[in-house]
C-alpha beads as a LAMMPS data file, in Angstrom:
LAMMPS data file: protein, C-alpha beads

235 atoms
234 bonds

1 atom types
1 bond types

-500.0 500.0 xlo xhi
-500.0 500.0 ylo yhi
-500.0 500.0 zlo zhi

Masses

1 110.0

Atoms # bond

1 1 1 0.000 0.000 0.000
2 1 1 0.800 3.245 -1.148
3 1 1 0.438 6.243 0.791
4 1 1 -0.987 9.150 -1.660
5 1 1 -0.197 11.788 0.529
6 1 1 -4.249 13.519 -0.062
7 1 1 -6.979 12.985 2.369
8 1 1 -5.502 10.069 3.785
9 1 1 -6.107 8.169 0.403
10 1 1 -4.146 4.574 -0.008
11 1 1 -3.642 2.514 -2.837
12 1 1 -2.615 -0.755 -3.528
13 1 1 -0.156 -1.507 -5.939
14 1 1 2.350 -4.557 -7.142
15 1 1 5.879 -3.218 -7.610
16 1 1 6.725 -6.070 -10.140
17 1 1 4.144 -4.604 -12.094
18 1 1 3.262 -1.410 -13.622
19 1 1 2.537 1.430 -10.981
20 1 1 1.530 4.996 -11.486
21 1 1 3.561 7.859 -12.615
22 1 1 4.042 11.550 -12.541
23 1 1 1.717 11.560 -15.533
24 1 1 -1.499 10.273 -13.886
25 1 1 -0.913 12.820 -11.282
26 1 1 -0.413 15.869 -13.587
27 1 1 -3.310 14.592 -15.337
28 1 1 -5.314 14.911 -12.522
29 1 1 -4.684 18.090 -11.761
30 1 1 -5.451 19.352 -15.654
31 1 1 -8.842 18.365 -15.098
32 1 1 -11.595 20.180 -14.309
33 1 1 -14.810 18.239 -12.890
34 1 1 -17.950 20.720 -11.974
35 1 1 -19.937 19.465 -8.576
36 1 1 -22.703 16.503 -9.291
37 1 1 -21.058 15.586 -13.034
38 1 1 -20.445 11.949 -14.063
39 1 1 -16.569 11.184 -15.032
40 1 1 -15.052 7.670 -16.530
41 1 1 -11.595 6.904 -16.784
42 1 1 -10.476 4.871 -19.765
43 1 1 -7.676 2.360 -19.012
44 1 1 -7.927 3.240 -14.996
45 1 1 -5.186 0.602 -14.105
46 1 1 -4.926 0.415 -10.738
47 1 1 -7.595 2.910 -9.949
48 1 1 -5.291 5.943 -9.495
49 1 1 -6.938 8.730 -11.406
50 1 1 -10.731 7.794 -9.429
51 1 1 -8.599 8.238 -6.164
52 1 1 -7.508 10.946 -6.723
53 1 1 -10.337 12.950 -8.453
54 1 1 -12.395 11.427 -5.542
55 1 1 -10.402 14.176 -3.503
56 1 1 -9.801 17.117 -5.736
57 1 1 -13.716 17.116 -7.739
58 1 1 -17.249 17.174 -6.261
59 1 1 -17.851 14.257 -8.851
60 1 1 -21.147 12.089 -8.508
61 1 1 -20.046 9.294 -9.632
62 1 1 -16.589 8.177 -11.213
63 1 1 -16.205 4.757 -12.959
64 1 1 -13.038 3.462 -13.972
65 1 1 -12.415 0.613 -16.934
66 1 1 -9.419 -1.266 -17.022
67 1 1 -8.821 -4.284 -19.449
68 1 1 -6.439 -6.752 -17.476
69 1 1 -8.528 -8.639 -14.442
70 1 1 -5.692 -8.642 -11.919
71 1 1 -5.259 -4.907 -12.193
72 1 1 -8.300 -4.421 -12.014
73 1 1 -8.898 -6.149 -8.723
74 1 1 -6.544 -4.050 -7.231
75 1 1 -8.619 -1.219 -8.044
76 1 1 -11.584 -2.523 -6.650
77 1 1 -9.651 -3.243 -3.125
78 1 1 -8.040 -0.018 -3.046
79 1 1 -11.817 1.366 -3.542
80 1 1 -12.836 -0.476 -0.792
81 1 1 -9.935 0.146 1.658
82 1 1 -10.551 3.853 1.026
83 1 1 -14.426 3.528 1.519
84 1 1 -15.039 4.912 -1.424
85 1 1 -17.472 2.575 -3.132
86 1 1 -20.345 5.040 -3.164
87 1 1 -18.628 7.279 -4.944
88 1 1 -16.260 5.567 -7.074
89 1 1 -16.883 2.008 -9.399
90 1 1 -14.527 -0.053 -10.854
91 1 1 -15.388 -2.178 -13.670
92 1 1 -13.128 -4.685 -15.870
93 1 1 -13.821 -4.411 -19.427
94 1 1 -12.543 -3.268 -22.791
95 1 1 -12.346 0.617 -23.801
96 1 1 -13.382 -0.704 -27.684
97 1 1 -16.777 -1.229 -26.284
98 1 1 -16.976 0.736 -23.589
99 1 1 -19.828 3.031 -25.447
100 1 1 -21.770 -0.804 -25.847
101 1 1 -21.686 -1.086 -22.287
102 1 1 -22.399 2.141 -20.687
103 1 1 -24.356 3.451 -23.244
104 1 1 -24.234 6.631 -25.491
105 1 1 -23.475 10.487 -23.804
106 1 1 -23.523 8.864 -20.278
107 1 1 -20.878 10.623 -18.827
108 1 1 -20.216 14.714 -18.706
109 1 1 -16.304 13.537 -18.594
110 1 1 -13.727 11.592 -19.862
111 1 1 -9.522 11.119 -19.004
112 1 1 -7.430 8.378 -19.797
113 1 1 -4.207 8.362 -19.944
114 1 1 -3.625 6.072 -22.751
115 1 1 -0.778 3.966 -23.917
116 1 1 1.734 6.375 -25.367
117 1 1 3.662 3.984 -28.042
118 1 1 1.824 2.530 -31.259
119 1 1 1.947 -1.358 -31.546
120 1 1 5.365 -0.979 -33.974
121 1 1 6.978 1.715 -32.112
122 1 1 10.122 0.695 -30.179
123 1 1 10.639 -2.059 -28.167
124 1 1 7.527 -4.291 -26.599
125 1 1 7.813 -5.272 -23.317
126 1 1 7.811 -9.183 -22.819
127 1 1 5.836 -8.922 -20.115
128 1 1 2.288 -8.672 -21.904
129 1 1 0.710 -7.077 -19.395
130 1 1 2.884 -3.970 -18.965
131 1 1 3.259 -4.192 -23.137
132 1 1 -0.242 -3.249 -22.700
133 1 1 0.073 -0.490 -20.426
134 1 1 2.673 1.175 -22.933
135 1 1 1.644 0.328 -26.168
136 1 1 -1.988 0.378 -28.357
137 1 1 -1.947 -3.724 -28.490
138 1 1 -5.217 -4.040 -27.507
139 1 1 -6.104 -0.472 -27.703
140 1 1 -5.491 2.111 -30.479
141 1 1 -5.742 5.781 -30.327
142 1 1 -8.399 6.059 -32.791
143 1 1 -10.498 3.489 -30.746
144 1 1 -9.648 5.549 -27.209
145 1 1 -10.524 8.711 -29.332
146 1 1 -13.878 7.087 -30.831
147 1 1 -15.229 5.347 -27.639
148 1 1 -14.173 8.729 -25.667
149 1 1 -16.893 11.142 -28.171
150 1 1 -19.749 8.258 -27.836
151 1 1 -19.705 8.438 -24.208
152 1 1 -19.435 11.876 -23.838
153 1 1 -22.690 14.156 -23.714
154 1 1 -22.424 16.927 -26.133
155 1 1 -20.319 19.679 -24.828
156 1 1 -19.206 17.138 -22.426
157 1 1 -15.116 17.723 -21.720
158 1 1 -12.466 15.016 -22.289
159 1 1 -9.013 15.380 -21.002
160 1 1 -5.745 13.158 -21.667
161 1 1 -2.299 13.089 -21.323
162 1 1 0.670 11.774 -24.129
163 1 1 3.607 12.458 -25.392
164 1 1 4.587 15.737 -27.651
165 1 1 5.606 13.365 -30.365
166 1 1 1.840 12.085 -30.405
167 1 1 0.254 15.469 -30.694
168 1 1 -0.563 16.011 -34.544
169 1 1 -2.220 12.574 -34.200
170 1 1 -4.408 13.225 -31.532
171 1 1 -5.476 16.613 -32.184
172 1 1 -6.145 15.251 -36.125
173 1 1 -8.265 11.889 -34.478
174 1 1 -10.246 14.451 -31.753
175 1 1 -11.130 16.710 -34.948
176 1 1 -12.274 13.382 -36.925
177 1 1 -14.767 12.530 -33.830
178 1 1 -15.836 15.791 -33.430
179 1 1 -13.773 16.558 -29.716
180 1 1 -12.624 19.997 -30.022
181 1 1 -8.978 20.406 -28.582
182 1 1 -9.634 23.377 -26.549
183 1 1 -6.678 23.673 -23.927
184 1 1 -2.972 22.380 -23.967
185 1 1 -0.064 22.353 -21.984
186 1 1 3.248 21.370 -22.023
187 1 1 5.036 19.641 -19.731
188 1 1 9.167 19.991 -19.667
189 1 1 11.028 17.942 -16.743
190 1 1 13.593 21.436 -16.339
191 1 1 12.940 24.918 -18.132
192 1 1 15.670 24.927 -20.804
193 1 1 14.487 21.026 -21.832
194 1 1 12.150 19.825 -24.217
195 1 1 8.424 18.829 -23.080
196 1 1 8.022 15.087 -22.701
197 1 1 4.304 15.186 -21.532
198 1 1 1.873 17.012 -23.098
199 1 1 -1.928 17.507 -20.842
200 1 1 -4.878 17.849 -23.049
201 1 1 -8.827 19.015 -22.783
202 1 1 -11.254 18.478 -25.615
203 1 1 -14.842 19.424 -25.922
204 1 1 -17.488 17.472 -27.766
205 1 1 -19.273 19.435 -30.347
206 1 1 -17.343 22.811 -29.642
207 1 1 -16.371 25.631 -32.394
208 1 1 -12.469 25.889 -33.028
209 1 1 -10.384 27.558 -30.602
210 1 1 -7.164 25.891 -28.971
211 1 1 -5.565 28.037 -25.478
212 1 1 -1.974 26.989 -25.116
213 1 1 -1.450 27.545 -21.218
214 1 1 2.441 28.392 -19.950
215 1 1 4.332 25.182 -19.854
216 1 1 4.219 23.302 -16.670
217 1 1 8.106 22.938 -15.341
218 1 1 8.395 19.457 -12.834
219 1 1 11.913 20.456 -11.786
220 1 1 14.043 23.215 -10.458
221 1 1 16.961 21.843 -10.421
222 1 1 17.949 18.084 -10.168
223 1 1 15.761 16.354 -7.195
224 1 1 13.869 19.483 -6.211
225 1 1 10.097 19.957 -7.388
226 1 1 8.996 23.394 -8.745
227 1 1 6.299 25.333 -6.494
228 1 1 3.349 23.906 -8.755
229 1 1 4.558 20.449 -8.986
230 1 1 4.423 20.540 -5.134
231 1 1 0.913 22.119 -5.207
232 1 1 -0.007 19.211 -7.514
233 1 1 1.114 17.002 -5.094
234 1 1 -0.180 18.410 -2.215
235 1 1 3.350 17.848 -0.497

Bonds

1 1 1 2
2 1 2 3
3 1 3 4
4 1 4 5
5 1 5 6
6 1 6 7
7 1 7 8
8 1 8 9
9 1 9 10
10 1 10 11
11 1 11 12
12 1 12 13
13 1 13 14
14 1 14 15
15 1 15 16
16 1 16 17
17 1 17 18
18 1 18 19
19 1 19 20
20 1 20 21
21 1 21 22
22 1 22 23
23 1 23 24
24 1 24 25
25 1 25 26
26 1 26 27
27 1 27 28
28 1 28 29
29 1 29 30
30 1 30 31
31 1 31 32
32 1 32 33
33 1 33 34
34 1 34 35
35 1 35 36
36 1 36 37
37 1 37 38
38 1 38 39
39 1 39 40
40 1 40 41
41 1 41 42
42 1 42 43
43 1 43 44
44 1 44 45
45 1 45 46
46 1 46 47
47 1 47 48
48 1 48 49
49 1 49 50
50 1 50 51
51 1 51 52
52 1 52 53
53 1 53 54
54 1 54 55
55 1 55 56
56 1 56 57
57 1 57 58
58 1 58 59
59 1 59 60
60 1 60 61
61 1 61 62
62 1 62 63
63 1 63 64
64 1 64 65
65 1 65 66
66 1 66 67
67 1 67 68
68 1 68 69
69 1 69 70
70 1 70 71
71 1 71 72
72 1 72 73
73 1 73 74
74 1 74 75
75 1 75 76
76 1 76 77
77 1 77 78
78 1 78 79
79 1 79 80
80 1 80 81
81 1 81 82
82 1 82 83
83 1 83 84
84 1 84 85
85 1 85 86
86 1 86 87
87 1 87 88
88 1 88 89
89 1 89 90
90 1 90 91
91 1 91 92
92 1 92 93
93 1 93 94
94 1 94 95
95 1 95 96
96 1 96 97
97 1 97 98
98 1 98 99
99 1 99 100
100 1 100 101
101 1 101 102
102 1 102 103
103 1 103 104
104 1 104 105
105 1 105 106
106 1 106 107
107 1 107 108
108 1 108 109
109 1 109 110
110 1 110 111
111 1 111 112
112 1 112 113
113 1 113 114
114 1 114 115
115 1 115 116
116 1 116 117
117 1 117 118
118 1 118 119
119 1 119 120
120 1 120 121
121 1 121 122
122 1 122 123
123 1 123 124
124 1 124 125
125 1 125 126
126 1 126 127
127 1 127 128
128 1 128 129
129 1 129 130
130 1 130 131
131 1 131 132
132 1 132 133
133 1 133 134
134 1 134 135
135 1 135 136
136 1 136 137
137 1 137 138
138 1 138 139
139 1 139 140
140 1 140 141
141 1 141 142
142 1 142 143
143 1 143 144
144 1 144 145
145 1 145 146
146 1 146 147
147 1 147 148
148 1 148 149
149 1 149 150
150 1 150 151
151 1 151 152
152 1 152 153
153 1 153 154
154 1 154 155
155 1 155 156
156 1 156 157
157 1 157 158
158 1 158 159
159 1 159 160
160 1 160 161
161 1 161 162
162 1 162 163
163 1 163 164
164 1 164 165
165 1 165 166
166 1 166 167
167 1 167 168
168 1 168 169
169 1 169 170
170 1 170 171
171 1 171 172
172 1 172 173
173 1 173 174
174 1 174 175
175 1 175 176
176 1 176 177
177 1 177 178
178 1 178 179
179 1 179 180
180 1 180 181
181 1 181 182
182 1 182 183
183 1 183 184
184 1 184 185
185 1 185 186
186 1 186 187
187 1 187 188
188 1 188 189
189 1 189 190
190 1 190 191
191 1 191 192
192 1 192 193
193 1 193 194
194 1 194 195
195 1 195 196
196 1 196 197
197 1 197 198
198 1 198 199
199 1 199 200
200 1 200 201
201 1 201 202
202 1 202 203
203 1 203 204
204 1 204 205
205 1 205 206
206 1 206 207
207 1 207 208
208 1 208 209
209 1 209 210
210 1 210 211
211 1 211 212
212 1 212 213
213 1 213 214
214 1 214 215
215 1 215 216
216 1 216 217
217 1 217 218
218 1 218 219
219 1 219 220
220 1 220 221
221 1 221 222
222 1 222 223
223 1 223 224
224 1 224 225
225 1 225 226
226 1 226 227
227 1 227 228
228 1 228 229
229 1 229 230
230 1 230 231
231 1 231 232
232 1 232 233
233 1 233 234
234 1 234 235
């Protein structure tokens, strides 16, 4: 168990497999949930990003779908050892028919932070689970993209974080399923390096207009957090 270091929130995790990262805890403090609306997180793995937005957003309800049934089990205990299962459900299922299950515009939000690497990019893990976690092998971008504007009601928000190499894809795949990019920012480990995370909002159904926000800087110097990673963090 994991201490997350916000409202006394735990969470279980295997260190032989694949834990959370920096990146599921930027991500969710890029989004924006408005009291009493319904969010889903795409590819929840172990349940992080409910957890957390269970603190930070006056949510409903949050649901979070993860593919692999031993990840997702850890989810559900970490759900339960935080008390949280009125507020937050985790179900094990796959993203490509996520809109099948749920149903169309039933949910005001969507996040997922999605596997960054195509199926031929780089090396695959051998470990299929965590291949999954990194690359699209059982889940494209186009199908997280599709599945994301079904669920969504119209005007409903989505918000994701990927990599900076990634970006003409996803904003061209959000414009093919009508999700607006409307807000991004960059994310560069020190100030004179290049971004390696990029934090994304769409809306469904919106009229063109992207806001580029100031890049978001992790690192001061080697070791020490910058004021808003800290924030982020609640430290």
């Amino acid at each position: 168990m994991d201490d997350l270091q916000r409202n006394g929130l735990q969470i279980i995790q295997d260190e032989s497999e694949f834990c959370f990262g920096m990146d599921a805890v930027l991500l969710s403090g890029f989004v924006s949930v408005k009291p009493g609306e319904r969010v889903i997180d795409l590819g929840t793995g172990n349940g992080i990003l409910p957890l957390l937005l269970s603190a930070k957003t006056e949510a409903s309800q949050i649901t979070g779908l993860e593919l692999d049934e031993t990840t997702c089990d850890m989810a559900v205990r970490s759900v339960k050892l935080n008390g949280l299962e009125e507020k937050i459900n985790i179900d094990c299922g796959d993203i490509r028919s996520a809109s099948e299950k749920y149903g169309a515009s039933s949910f005001d939000v969507v996040v997922s932070n999605p596997p960054y690497m195509t199926a031929g990019h780089g090396l695959t893990n051998p470990d299929p689970r965590k291949a999954i976690a990194r690359h699209e092998v059982k889940c494209t971008l186009e199908e997280l993209i599709r599945e994301t504007t079904r669920l969504l009601v119209s005007n409903g928000r989505c918000y994701f974080v990927h990599r900076p190499f990634r970006l003409v894809d996803l904003f061209a795949l959000m414009r093919k399923y009508k999700l607006e990019p409307k807000t991004m920012r960059l994310v560069h480990p020190f100030s004179d390096a290049e971004p390696n995370m990029v934090l994304v909002e769409g809306i469904r159904n919106s009229k063109p207009r992207l806001t580029v926000l100031p890049p978001l800087i992790v690192y001061k110097e080697k070791g020490i957090y910058t004021e808003e990673i800290r924030e982020i963090y609640s430290f």
